[in-house]
Structure formats: structure tokens, C-alpha cells
TIRO-2110 file (N, C-alpha, C; in Angstrom, 1 decimal):
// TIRO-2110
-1.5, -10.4, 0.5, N, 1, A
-2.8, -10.9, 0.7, CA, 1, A
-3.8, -9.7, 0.5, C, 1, A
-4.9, -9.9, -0.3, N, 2, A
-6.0, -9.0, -1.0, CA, 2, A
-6.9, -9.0, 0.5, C, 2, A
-7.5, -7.8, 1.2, N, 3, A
-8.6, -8.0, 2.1, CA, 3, A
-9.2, -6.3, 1.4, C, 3, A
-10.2, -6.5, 2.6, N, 4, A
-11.4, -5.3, 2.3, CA, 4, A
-10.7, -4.2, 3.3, C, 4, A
-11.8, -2.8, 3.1, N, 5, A
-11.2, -2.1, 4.1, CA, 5, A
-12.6, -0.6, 3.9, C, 5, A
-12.5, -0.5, 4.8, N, 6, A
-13.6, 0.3, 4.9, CA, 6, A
-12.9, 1.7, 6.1, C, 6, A
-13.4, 3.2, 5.5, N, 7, A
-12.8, 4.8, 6.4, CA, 7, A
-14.1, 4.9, 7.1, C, 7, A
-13.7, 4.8, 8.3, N, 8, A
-15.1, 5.3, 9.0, CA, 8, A
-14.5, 7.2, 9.8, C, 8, A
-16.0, 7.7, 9.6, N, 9, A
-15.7, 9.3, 10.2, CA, 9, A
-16.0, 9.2, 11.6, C, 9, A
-15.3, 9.5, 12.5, N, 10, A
-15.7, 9.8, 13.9, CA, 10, A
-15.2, 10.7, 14.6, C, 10, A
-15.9, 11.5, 15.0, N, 11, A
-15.5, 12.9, 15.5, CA, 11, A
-14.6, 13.4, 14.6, C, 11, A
-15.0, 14.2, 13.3, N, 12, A
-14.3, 14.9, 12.5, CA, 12, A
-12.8, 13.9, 12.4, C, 12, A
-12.6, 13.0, 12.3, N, 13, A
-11.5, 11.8, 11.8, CA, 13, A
-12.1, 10.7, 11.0, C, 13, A
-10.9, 10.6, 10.0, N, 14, A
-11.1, 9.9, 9.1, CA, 14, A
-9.9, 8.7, 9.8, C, 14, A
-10.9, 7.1, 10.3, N, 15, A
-9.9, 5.8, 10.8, CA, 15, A
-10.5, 4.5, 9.6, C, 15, A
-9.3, 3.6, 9.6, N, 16, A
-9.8, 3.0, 8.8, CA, 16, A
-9.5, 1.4, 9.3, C, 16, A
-10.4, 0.5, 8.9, N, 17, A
-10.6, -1.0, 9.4, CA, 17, A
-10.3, -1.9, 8.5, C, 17, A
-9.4, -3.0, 8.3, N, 18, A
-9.1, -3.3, 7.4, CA, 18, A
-9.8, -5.2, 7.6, C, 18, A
-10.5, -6.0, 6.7, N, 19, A
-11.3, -6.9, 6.8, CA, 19, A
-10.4, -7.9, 6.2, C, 19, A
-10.1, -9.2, 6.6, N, 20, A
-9.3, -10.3, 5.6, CA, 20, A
-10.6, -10.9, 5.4, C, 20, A
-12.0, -11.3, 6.3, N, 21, A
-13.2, -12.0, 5.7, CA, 21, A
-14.0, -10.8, 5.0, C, 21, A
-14.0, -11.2, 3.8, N, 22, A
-14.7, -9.8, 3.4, CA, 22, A
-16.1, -9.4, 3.3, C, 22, A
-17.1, -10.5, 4.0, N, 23, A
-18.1, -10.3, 4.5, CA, 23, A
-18.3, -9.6, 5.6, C, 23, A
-17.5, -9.5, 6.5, N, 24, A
-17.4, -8.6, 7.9, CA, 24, A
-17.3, -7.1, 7.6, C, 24, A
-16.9, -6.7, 6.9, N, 25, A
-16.5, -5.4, 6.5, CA, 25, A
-18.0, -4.4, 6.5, C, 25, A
-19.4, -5.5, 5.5, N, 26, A
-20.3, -4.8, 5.4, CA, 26, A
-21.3, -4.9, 7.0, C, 26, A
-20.9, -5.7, 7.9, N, 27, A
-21.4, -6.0, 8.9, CA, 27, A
-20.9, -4.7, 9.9, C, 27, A
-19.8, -3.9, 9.9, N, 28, A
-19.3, -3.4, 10.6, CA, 28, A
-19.6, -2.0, 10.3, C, 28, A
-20.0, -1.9, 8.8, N, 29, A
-19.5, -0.8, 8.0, CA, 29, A
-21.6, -0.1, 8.3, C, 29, A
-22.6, -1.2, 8.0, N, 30, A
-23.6, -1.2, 8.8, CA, 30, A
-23.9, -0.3, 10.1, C, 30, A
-22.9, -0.1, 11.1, N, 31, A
-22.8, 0.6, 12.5, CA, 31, A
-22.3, 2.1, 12.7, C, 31, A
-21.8, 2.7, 11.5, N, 32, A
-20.9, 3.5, 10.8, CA, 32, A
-20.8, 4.6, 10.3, C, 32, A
-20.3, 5.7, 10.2, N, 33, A
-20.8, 6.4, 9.2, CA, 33, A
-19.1, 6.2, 8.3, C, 33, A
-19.5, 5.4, 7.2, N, 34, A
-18.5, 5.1, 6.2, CA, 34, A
-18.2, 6.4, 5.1, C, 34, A
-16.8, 6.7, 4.8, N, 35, A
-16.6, 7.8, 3.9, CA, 35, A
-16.2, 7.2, 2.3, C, 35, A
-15.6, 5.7, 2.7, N, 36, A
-15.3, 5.0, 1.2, CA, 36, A
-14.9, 3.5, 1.9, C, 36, A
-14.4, 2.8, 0.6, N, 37, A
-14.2, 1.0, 0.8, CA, 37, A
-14.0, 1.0, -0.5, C, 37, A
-13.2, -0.5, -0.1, N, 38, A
-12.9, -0.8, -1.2, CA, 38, A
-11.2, -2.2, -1.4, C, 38, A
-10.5, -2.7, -1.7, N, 39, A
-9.9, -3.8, -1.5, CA, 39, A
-8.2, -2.9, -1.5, C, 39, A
-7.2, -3.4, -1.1, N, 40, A
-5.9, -3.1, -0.6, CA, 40, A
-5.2, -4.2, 0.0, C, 40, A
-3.6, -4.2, 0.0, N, 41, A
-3.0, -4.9, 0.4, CA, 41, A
-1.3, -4.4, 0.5, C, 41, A
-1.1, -4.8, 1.0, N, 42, A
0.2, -4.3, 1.7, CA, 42, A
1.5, -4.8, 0.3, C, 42, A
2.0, -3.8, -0.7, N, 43, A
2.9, -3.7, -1.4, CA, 43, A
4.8, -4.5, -1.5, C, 43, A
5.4, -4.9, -2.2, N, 44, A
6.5, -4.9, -2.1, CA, 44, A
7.2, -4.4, -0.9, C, 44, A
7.0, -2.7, -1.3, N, 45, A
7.8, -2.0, -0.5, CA, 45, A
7.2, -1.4, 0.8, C, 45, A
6.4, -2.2, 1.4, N, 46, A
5.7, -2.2, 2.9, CA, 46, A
5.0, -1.1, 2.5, C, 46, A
4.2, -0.5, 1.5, N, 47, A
3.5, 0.8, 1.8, CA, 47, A
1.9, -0.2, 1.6, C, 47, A
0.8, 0.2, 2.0, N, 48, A
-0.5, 0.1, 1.5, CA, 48, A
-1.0, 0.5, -0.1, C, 48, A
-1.8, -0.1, -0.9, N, 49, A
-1.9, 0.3, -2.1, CA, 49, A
-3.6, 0.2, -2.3, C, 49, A
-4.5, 1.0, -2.6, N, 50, A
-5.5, 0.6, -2.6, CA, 50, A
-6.6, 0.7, -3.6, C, 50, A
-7.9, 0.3, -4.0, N, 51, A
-8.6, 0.2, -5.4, CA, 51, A
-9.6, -0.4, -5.5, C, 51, A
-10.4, -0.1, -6.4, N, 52, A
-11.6, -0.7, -6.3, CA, 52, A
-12.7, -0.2, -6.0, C, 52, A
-14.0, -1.0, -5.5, N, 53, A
-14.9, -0.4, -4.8, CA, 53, A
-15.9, -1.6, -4.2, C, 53, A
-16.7, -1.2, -3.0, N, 54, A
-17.3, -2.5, -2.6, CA, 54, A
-18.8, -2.1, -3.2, C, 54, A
-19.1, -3.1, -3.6, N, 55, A
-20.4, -3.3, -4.7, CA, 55, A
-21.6, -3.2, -3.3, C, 55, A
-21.1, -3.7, -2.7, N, 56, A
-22.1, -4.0, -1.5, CA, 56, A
-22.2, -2.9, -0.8, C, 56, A
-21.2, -1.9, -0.6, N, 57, A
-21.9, -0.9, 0.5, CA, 57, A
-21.6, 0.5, -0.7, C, 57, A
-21.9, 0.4, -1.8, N, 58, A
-22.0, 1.5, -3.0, CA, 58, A
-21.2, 2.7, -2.5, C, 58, A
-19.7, 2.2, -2.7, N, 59, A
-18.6, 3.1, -2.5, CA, 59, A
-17.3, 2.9, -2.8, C, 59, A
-16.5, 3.7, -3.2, N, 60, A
-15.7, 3.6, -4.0, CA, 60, A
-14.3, 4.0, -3.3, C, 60, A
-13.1, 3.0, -3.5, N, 61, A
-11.9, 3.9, -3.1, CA, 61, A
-11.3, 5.1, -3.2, C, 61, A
-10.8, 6.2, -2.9, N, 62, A
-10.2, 7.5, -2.7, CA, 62, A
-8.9, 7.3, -3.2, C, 62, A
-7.8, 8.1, -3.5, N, 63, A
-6.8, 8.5, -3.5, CA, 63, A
-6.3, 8.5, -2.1, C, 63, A
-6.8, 9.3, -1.4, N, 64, A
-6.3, 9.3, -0.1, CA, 64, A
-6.3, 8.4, 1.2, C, 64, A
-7.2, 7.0, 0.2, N, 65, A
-7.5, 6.6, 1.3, CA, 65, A
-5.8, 5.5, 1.7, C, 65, A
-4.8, 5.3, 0.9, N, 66, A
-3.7, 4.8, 1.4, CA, 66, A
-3.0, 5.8, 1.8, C, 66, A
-2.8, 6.8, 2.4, N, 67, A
-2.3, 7.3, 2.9, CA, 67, A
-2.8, 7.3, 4.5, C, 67, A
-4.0, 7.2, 4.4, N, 68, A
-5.0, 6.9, 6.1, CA, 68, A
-4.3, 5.8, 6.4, C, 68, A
-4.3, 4.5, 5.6, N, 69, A
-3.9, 3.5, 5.9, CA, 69, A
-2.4, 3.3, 6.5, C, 69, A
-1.8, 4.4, 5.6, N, 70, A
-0.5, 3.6, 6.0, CA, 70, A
-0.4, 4.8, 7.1, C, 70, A
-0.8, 5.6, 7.3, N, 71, A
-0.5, 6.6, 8.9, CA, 71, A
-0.8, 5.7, 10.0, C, 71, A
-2.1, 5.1, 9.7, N, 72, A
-2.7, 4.3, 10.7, CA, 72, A
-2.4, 3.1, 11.2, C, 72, A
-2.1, 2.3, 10.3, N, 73, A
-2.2, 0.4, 10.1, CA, 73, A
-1.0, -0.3, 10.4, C, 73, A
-1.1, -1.3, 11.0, N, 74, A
0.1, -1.7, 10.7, CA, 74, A
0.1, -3.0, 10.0, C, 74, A
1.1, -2.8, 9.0, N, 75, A
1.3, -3.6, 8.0, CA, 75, A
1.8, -4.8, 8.1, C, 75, A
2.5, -5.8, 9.2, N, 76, A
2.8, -6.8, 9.7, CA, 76, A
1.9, -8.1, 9.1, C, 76, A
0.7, -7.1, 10.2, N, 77, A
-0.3, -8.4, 10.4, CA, 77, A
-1.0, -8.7, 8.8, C, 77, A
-0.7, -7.9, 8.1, N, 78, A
-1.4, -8.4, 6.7, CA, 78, A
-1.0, -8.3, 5.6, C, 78, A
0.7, -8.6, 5.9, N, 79, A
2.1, -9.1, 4.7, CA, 79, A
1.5, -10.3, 4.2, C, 79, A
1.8, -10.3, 3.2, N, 80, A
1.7, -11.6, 2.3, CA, 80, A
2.8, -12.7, 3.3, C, 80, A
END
């Protein structure tokens, strides 16, 4: 399953929130101080894979940002 996902900074950390309605993301992302976004989904081989960019909050996916994810997330809840 394709959802949104937005890196928020807080206290010198990079955490990241991952959106299945993808309208919520910019509602959240709104309250925030956001470092990137952009769409992801949990891979074959259980890793996070991510890309893109959300048009709406003018920011672009990172390189690094699947690596936040997969440290952080757990990938269960948003297996295909």
C-alpha cells in the first residue's frame, strides 16, 4: 500500500509520521517544523522504500529519509 509520510524536526531529531489518508499529512505537517515528504511503502523485503514529493507542502523526498523510517516504523501496520 502507497501512503504519504512526512520527517518532522524536534529537539534536534529527525521522526517520521506516516499518512494512509493523504490529506492528513498536510494537516499535521501544518503544526510542524517538516524537513521533507513525500510517498513510501513498505517493499517485498519488509524494508521501507521512498520517493517523490508532496506538491502541497513544497518538499521533496531525501535519500535518507528510508532509513528514519525503517529505524523508526513499524512496518506491519502498512504491509500490503
Amino acid at each position: 500500500m502507497k501512503a504519504k509520510y512526512i520527517i518532522i524536526r524536534k529537539a534536534k531529531m529527525e521522526m517520521p509520521m506516516v499518512f494512509s489518508q493523504f490529506l492528513l499529512h498536510s494537516e499535521v505537517a501544518g503544526k510542524s517544523q517538516i524537513t521533507s515528504a513525500g510517498f513510501c511503502e513498505v517493499t517485498g523485503d519488509g524494508k521501507w522504500r521512498v520517493g517523490g514529493q508532496s506538491t502541497s507542502l513544497k518538499l521533496t523526498a531525501r535519500l535518507e529519509d528510508a532509513e528514519i523510517l525503517n529505524t523508526h516504523l513499524l512496518k506491519d501496520a502498512f504491509e500490503k
